[in-house]
C-alpha positions as CSV (number, residue, x, y, z in Angstrom):
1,X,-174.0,129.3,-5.8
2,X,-177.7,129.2,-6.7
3,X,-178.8,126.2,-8.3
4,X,-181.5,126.0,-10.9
5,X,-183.6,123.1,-10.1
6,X,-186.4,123.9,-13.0
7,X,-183.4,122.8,-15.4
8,X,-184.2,119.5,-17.1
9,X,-181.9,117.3,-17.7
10,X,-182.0,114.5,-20.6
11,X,-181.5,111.6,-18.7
12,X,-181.7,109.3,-21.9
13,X,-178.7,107.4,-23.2
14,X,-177.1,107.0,-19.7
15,X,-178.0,103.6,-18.4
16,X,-181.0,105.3,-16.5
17,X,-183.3,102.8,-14.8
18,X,-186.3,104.8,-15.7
19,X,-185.3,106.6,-18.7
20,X,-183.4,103.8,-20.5
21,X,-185.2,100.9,-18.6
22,X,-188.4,100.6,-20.8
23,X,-188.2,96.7,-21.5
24,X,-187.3,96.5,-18.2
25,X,-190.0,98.4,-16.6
26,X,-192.7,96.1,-18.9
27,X,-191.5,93.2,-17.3
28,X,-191.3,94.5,-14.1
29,X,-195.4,94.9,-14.2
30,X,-195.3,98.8,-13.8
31,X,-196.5,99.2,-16.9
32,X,-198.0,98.1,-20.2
33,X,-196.9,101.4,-22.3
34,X,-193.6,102.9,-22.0
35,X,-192.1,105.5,-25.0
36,X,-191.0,108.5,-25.5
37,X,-193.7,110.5,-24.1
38,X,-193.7,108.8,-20.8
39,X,-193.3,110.6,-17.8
40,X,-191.5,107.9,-15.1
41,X,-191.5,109.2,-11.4
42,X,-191.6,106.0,-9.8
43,X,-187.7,105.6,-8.9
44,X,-186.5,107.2,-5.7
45,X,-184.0,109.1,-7.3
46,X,-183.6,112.6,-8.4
47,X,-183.5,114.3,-12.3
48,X,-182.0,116.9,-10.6
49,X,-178.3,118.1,-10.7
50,X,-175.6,117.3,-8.2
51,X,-173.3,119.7,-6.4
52,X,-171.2,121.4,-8.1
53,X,-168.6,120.4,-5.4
54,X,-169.2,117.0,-6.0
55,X,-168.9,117.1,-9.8
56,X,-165.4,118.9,-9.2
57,X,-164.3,116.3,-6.9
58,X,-165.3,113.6,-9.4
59,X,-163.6,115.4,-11.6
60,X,-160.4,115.0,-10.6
61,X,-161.1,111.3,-9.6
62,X,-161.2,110.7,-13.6
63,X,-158.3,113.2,-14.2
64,X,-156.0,111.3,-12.0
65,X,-156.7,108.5,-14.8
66,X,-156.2,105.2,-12.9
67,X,-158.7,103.4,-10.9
68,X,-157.0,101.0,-9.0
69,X,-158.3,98.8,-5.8
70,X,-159.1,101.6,-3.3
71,X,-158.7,101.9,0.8
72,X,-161.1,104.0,3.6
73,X,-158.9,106.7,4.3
74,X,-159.3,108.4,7.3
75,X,-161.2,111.6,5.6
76,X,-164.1,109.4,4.7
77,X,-164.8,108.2,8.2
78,X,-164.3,111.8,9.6
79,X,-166.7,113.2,6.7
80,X,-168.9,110.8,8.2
81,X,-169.0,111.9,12.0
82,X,-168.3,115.5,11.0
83,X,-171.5,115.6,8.9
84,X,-173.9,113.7,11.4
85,X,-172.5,115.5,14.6
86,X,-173.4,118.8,13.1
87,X,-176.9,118.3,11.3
88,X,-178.4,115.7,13.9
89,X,-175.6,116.4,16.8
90,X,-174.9,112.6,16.8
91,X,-171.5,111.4,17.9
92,X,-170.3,108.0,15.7
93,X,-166.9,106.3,16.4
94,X,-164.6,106.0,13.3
95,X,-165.1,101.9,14.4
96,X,-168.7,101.9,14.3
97,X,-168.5,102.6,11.0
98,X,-169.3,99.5,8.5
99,X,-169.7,100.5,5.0
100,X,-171.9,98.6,2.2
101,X,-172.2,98.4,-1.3
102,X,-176.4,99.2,-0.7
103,X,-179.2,99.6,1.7
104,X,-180.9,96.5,0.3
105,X,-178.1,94.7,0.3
106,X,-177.7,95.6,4.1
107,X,-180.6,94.5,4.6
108,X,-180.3,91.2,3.6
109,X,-176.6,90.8,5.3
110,X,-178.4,91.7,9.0
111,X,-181.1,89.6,8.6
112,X,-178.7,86.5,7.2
113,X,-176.3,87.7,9.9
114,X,-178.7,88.4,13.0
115,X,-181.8,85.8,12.0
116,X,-182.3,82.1,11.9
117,X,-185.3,80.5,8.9
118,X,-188.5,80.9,10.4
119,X,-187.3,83.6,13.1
120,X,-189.8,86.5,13.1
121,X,-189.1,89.4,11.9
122,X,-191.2,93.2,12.3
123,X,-191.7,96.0,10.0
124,X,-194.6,98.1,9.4
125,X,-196.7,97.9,6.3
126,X,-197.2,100.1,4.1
127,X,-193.6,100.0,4.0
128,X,-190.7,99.8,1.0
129,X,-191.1,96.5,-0.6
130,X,-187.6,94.9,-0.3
131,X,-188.3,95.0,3.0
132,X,-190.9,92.2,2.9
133,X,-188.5,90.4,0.3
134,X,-185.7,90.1,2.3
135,X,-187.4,88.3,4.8
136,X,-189.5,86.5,2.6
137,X,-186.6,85.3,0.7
138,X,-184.5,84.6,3.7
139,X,-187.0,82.1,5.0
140,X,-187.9,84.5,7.6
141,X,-191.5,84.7,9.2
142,X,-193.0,88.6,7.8
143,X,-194.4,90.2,11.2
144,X,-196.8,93.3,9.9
145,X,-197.1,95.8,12.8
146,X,-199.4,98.1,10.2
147,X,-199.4,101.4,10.8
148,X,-202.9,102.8,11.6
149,X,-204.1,106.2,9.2
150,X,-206.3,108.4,10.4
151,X,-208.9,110.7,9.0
152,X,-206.1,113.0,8.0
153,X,-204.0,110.7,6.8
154,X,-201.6,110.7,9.3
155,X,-200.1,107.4,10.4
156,X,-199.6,106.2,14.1
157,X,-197.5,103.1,15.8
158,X,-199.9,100.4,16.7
159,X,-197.6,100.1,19.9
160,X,-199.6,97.1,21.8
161,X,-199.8,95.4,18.6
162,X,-196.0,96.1,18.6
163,X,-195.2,95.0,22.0
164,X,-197.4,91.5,21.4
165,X,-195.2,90.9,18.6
166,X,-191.9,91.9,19.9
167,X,-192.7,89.9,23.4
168,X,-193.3,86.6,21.1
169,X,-189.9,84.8,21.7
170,X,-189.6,83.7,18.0
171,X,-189.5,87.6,17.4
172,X,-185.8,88.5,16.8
173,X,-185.5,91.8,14.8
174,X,-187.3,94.8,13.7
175,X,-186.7,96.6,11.3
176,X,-187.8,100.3,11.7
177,X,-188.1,102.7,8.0
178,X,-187.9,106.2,9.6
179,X,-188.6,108.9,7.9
180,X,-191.0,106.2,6.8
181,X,-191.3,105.5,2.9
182,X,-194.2,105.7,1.8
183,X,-195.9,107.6,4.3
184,X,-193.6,110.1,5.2
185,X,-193.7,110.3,8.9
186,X,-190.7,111.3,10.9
187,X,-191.3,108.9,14.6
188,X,-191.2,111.9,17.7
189,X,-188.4,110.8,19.9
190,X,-191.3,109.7,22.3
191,X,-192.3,106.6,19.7
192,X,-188.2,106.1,19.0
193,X,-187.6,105.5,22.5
194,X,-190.9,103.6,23.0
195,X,-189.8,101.3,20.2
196,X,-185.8,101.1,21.3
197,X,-187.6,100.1,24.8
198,X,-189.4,97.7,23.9
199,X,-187.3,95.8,21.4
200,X,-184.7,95.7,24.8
201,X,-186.8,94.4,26.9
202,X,-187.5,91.6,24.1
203,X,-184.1,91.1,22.8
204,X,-185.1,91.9,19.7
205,X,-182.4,94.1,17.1
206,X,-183.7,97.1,15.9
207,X,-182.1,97.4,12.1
208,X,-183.0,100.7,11.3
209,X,-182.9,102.3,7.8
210,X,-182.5,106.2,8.6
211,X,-181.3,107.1,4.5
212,X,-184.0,109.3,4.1
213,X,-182.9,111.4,7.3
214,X,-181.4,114.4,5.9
215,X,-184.1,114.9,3.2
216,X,-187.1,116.8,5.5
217,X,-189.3,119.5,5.4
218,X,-189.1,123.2,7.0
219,X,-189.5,123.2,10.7
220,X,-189.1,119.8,11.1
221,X,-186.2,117.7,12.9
222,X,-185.0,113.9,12.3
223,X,-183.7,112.1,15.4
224,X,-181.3,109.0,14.6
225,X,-182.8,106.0,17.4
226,X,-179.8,105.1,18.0
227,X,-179.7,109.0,19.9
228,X,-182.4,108.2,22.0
229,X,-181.7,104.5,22.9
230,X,-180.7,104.6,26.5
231,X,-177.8,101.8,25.4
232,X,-177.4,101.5,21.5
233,X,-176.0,97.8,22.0
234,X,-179.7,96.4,20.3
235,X,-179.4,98.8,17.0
236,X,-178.3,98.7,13.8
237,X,-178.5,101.7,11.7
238,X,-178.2,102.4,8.0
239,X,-177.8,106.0,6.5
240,X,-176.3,107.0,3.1
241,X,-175.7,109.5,0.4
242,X,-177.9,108.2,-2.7
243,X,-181.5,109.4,-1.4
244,X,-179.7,113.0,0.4
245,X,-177.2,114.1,-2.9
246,X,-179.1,111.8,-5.8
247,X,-176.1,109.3,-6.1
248,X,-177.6,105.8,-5.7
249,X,-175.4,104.4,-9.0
250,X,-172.5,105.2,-6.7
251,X,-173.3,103.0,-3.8
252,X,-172.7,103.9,-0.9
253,X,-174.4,103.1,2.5
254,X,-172.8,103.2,5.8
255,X,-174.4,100.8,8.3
256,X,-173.2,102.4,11.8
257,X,-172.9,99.5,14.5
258,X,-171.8,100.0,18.4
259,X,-172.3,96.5,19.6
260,X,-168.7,95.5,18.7
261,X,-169.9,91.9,18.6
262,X,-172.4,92.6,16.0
263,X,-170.6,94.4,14.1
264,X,-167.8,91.3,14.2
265,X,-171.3,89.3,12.5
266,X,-172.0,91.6,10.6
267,X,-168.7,92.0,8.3
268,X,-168.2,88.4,8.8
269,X,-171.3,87.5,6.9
270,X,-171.4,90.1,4.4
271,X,-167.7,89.7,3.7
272,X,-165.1,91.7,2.2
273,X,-166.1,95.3,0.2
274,X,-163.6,97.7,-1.7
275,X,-165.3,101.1,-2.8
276,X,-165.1,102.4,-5.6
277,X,-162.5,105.5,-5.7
278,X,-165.6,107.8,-7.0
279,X,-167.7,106.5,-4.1
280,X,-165.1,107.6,-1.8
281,X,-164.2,111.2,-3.1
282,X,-168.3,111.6,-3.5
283,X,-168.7,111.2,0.6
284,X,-165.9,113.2,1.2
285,X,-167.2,116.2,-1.4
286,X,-170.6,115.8,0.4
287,X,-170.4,115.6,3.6
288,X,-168.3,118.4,3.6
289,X,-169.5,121.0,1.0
290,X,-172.9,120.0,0.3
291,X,-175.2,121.5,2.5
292,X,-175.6,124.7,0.7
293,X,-176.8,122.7,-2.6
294,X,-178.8,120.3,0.3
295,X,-180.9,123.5,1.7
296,X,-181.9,125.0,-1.6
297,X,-183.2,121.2,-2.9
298,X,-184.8,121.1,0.6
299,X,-186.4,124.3,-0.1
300,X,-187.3,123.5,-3.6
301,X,-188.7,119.9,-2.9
302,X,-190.9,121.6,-0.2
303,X,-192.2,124.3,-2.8
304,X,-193.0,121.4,-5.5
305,X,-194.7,118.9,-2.9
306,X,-197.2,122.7,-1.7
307,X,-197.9,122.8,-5.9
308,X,-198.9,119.4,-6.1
309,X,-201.2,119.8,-3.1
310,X,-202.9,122.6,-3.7
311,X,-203.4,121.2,-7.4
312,X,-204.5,118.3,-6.2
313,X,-207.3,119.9,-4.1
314,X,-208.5,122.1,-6.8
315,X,-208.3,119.7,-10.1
316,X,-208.5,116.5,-7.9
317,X,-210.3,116.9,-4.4
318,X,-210.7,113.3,-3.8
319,X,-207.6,112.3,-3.6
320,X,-206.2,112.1,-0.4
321,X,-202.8,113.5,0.1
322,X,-200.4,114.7,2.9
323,X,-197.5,116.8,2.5
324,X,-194.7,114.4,4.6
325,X,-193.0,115.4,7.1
326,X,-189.8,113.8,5.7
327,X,-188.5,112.1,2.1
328,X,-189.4,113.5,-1.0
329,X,-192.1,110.6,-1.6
330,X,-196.2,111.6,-2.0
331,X,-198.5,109.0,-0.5
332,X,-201.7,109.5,-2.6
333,X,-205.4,108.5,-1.7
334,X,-207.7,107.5,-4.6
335,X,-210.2,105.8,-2.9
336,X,-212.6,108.3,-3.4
337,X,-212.8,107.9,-6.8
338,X,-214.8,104.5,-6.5
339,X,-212.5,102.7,-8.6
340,X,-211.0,99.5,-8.5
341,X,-206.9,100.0,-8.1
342,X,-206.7,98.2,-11.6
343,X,-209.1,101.4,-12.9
344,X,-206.7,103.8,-11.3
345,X,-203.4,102.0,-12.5
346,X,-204.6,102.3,-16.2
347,X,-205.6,105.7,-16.4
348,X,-202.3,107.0,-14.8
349,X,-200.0,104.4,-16.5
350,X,-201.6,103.9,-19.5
351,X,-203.8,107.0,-20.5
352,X,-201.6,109.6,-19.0
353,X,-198.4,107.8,-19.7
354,X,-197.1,108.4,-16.4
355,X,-195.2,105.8,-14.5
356,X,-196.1,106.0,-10.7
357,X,-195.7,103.2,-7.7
358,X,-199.0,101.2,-7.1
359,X,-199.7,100.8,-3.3
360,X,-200.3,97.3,-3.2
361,X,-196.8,97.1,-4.0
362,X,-195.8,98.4,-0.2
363,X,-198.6,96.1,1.7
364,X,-202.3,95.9,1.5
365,X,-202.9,98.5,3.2
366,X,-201.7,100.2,0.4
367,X,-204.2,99.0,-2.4
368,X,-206.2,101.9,-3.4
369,X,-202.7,104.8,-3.3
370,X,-200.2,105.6,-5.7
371,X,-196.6,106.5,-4.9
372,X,-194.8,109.2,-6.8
373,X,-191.0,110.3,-6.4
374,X,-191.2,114.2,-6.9
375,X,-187.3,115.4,-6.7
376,X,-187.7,116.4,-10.5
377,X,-188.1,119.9,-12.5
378,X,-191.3,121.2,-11.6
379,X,-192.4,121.8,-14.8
380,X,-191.9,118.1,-15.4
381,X,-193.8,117.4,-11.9
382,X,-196.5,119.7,-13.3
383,X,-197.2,118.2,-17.0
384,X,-197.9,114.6,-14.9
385,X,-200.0,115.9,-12.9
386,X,-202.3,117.9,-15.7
387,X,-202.4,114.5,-17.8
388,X,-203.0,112.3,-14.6
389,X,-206.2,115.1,-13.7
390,X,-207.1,115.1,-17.5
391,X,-207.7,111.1,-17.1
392,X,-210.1,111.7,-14.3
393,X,-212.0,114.6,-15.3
394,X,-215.0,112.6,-15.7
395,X,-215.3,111.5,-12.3
């Protein structure tokens, strides 16, 4: 079926973080204004509709009208391998298979799990915040192995800065954001395997969040680390459904571990997890018949992400933007501009009433960008854009 994507949706009235969450969002710092005008595309998740496979499937979840304690059963695990073996030809065991309630929560479990206080611990700045969190608030030492932009705005792997850090023997995981948020890069298989190599030589665990995998451009191909790892026994890698088919209120991450000793750890610290029955029919209805509703978003998020470019160089030339090679995440420059980041932050927030990501918030390498979250009707994506320009006109 064809799937109209302009369609919007009224999120408002259904427990929506950033439709509903307004007091929440003051607090938060995001923003000092927030009504019924604002225009919030700072949450990675979609205001886009589902597949209409999965919204059967859920369907008859609720029509079976009991929602008991709920098992794994076998369909889930082989929606799973069925799904990754034929978009990224990567072979999982049913065993590997370790499901969480959350990426974040993941997150924390290996680095509880896998970690000691004070251990050291990689990633690579501008980078999603809970990353930095995590270890902060696990007692961790925060190793920043920055990624280095170039004139174009593309972002390389500082690899002897990497392998100084990694070769430090307090250093004891890394953990790898790929398709990178914010910057969008998808790592060749040259810089996976440089990275897996390294990290083995150094005992150091890769944990490697991979949920953005699915969601790429045209012409463009993901590769899972753990594929290109000569022996996966060092990695640890998280994919999941909210960020491919919008369902992050269902949670539902799958962290895939080979080592069978780490993955003994890993379920010992995090403990016992029952899914919810909807989070289980969800993967099933997914993984299975979603690819069809998966291309045409593909293909829609890559038409809205050209728009916002080439508005951006005709009503905003000096900002500094590159259409990512993977998530549906924009990474904007507005350096040129002269403006402090607090300047920027008041005119989009506050004058233009739209709610974006400041950069500082991913690193400071991030100070003078915004972050925007574009999986929404166009003609939503296109009103925030015209008020943000409007704010700068005079510049």
């Amino acid at each position: 079926m064809k799937y109209n994507f302009d369609e919007i949706v009224n999120r408002r009235g259904t427990y929506s973080i950033k439709w509903d969450g307004g007091d929440l969002i003051k607090k938060m710092g995001l923003t000092d204004r927030y009504d019924e005008e604002t225009i919030p595309l700072f949450t990675a998740d979609m205001d886009l509709p589902v597949p209409q496979a999965l919204i059967d499937a859920l369907h008859k979840t609720v029509d079976h009208r009991i929602f008991g304690y709920s098992i794994f059963p076998n369909e889930y695990f082989e929606a799973i391998q069925h799904w990754f073996k034929k978009r990224h030809d990567w072979d999982i065991k049913k065993e590997e298979i370790i499901y969480s309630p959350g990426t974040v929560h993941a997150l924390n479990i290996a680095v509880r799990a896998f970690t000691n206080p004070g251990e050291g611990v990689i990633i690579q700045r501008p980078v999603y915040p809970p990353f930095s969190a995590v270890i902060k608030a696990n007692g961790r030492e925060l190793l920043n192995n920055a990624l280095k932009c170039d004139e174009e705005g593309y972002y390389h792997i500082d690899f002897v800065d990497f392998e100084e850090k990694a070769k430090n023997e307090n250093t004891k995981m890394f953990i790898l954001c790929n398709p990178h948020n914010p910057t969008g890069r998808i790592f060749t298989k040259e810089e996976l395997q440089q990275l897996s190599d390294i990290c083995a030589q150094n005992n150091v665990l890769i944990v490697a969040d991979e949920i953005h995998g699915d969601l790429i451009r045209r012409n463009q191909t993901f590769t899972p680390i753990a594929k290109v790892a000569e022996n996966a026994d060092h990695i640890i890698s998280f994919t999941a459904i909210n960020k491919t088919f919008n369902l992050a209120g269902l949670h539902c991450t799958n962290a895939i571990i080979s080592n069978p000793k780490h993955r003994k750890t890993f379920t010992h610290v995090m403990g016992n997890h029952l899914p919810s029955p909807f989070t289980v029919s969800a993967l099933i209805s997914v993984y299975h018949d979603g690819e069809e509703w998966l291309e045409q978003l593909k293909e829609y998020i890559d038409g809205t992400m050209e728009w916002v470019a080439q508005f951006l160089a005709k009503h905003m030339p000096k900002v500094k933007v590159r259409i990512p090679e993977g998530t549906y995440i924009m990474w904007m420059d507005f350096s040129g501009y002269g403006l402090t980041p607090e300047e920027v932050h008041d005119r989009i927030y506050n004058k233009a009433n739209v709610i974006l990501e400041d950069g500082k918030m991913f690193g400071e390498e991030g100070l003078n960008y915004q972050r925007i979250c574009i999986p929404s009707p166009r003609p939503m994506i296109k009103e925030a854009f015209e008020r943000i320009a409007r704010e700068f006109a005079d510049q």
